[in-house]
N, C-alpha and C positions, 0 to 999 in steps of 0.2 A: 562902265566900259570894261567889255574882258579882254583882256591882252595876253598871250600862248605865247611863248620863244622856242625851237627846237631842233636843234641839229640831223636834219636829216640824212645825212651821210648817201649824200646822194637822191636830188629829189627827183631824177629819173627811176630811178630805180624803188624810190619809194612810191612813186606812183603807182607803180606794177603792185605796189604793196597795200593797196586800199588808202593812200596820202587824202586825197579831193574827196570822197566818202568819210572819212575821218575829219576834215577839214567843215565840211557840211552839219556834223551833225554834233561836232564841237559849238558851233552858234557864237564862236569868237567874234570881238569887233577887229580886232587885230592880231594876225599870227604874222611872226616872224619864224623866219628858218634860216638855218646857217648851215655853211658847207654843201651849199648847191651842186658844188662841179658841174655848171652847165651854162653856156651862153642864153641868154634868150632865145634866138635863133634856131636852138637845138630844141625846144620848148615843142611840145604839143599845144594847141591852141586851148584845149579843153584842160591845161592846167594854166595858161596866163588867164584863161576869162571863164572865171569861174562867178558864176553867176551871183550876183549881190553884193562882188567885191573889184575893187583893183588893185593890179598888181605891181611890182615893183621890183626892179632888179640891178644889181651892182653883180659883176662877173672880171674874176681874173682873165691877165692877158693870156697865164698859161689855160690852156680847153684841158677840162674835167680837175679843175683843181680849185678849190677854197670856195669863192661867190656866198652872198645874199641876198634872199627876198623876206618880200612883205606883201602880205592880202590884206587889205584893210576895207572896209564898208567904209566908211568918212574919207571922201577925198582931203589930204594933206594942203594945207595951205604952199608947202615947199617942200622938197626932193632934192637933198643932197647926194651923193656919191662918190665926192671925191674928201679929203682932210689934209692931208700933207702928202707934197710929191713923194715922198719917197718909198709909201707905202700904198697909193693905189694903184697900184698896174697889179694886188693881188685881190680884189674886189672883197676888200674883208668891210667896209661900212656903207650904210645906208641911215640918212640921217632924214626924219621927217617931223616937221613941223606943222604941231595940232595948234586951237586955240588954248593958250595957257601952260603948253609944256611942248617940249621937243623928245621926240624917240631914237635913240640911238637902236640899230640895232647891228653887231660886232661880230664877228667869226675871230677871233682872237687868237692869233702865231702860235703854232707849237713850237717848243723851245727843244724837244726830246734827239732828234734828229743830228744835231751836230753842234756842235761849241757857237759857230756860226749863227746858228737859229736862233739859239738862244738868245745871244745878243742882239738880235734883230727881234725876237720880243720882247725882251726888257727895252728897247726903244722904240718899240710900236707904244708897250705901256706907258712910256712917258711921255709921248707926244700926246696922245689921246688924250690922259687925263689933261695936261696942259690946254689942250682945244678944247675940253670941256668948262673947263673954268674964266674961257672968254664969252658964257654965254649968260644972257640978261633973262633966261626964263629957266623955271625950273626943269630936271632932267626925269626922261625914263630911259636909263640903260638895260638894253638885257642882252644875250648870248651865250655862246660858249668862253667864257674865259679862258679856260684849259688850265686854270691853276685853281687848288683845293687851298680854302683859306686856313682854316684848323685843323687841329687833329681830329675832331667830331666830323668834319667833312671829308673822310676817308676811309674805307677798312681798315687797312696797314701803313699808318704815319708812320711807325719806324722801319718796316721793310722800305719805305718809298720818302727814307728822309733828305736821301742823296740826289734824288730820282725831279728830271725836272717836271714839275707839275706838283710839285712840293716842296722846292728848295726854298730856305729861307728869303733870298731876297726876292722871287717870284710876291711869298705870302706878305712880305714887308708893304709891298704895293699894294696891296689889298691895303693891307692896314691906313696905308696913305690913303686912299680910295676913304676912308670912312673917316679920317680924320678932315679931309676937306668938304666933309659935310652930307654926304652919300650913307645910304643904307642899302644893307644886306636886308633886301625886304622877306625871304623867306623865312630870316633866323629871328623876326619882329614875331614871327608868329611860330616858331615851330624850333624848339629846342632840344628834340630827339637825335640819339643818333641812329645809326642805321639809313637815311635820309639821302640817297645816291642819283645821280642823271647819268653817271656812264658808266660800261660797265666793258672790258673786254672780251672780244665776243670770242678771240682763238682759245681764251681757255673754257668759254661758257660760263664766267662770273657770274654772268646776271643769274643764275638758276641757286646759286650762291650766297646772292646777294653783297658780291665782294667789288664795291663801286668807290666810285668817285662821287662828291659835289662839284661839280665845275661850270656850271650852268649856273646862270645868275639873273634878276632883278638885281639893280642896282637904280636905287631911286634919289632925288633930292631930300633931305628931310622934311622939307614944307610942305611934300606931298604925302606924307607919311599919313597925317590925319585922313586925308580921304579914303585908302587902302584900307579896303576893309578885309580881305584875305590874301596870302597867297597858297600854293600847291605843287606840288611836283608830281606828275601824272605817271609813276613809275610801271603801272599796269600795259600803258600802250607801248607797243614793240611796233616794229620796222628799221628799227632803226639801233645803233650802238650806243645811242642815247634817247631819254625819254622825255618829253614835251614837261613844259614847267608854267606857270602860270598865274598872273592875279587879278583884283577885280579893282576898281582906284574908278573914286566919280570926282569928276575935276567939272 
């Protein structure tokens, strides 16, 4: 099974961008995308039914802000979309249940924004992980986290050590994250640095190469043995970030 996660910063917009031709010739069983900004509703019909797959959607209350979907070839046994009141009226999860494991797939708070945010994503993070750990089958996390766990997962950890998306107790929850038994499945296989998903597009970083890792697999460890790779697709553009990926036979 190939599984894709990727922030498409707008899949409106990245449709006009070759998304559904990209999507197609990917040959994924399952792509997730994060930061939809788009109701279903607003949806062209020719990107919810996309031939060979179906689709799936979790959407903020606000229009054109945060949302997730999922294409997936295997119908889902179950289709979550909500986790704790106090955080779905911003459509940041979509929870799908395969045989043998369950997929989270997350668009994860920016904390940069205002003192305010912040604290509303260190408590999105800890709700989640807590909801993760009521569950009886192993896990496939992936999304945009929006926080860089090490300093190997950044250009500039000291220009960006104040900065959130790198503050200590953002990366501390990571840490938690892997102490409760999760893995960072890219860094299982690939211990380079230089290795980014985002990349700010006002200064033109990517051309650079002055990025972020914030995009993640996050797996159970029991599933680790199956995962025979994963990837970070840094070539494909449309987007402020670039599609990441792994293959796992469960």
């Amino acid at each position: 099974m190939k599984i894709v996660s990727w922030n498409v910063n707008g899949v409106r917009a990245a449709q006009k961008k070759g998304f559904v031709d990209w999507l197609l010739a990917e040959q994924a069983d399952i792509v997730c995308i994060q930061e939809t900004k788009a109701h279903p509703d607003q949806l062209a019909d020719d990107l919810k039914e996309i031939t060979g797959y179906s689709s799936y959607w979790s959407a903020a209350e606000k229009k054109g802000y945060s949302g997730v979907g999922v294409f997936t070839r295997e119908a889902p046994l179950e289709v979550k979309t909500t986790f704790h009141k106090r955080f779905d009226s911003e459509g940041r999860v979509l929870e799908l249940r395969y045989p043998g494991f369950t997929l989270y797939n997350i668009y994860f708070p920016n904390g940069k924004r205002s003192d305010e945010r912040l604290k509303y994503k260190m408590a999105f993070y800890n709700a989640i992980l807590k909801h993760w750990q009521t569950s009886k089958v192993p896990l496939i996390i992936c999304g945009d986290v929006n926080t860089a766990h090490k300093e190997i997962d950044l250009a500039r950890p000291k220009d960006n050590a104040k900065v959130s998306g790198f503050l200590p107790k953002e990366r501390r929850w990571l840490d938690k994250v892997i102490s409760c038994g999760y893995v960072d499945v890219f860094r299982e296989y690939n211990q380079e640095p230089g290795q980014y998903t985002y990349w700010d597009m006002m200064t033109r970083a990517r051309d650079r190469n002055v990025g972020w890792r914030i995009d993640y697999f996050l797996a159970s460890a029991e599933l680790l043995s199956g995962i025979s790779t994963a990837w970070i697709a840094a070539d494909v553009e449309g987007s402020d970030h670039c599609p990441i990926g792994l293959d796992v036979d469960l």
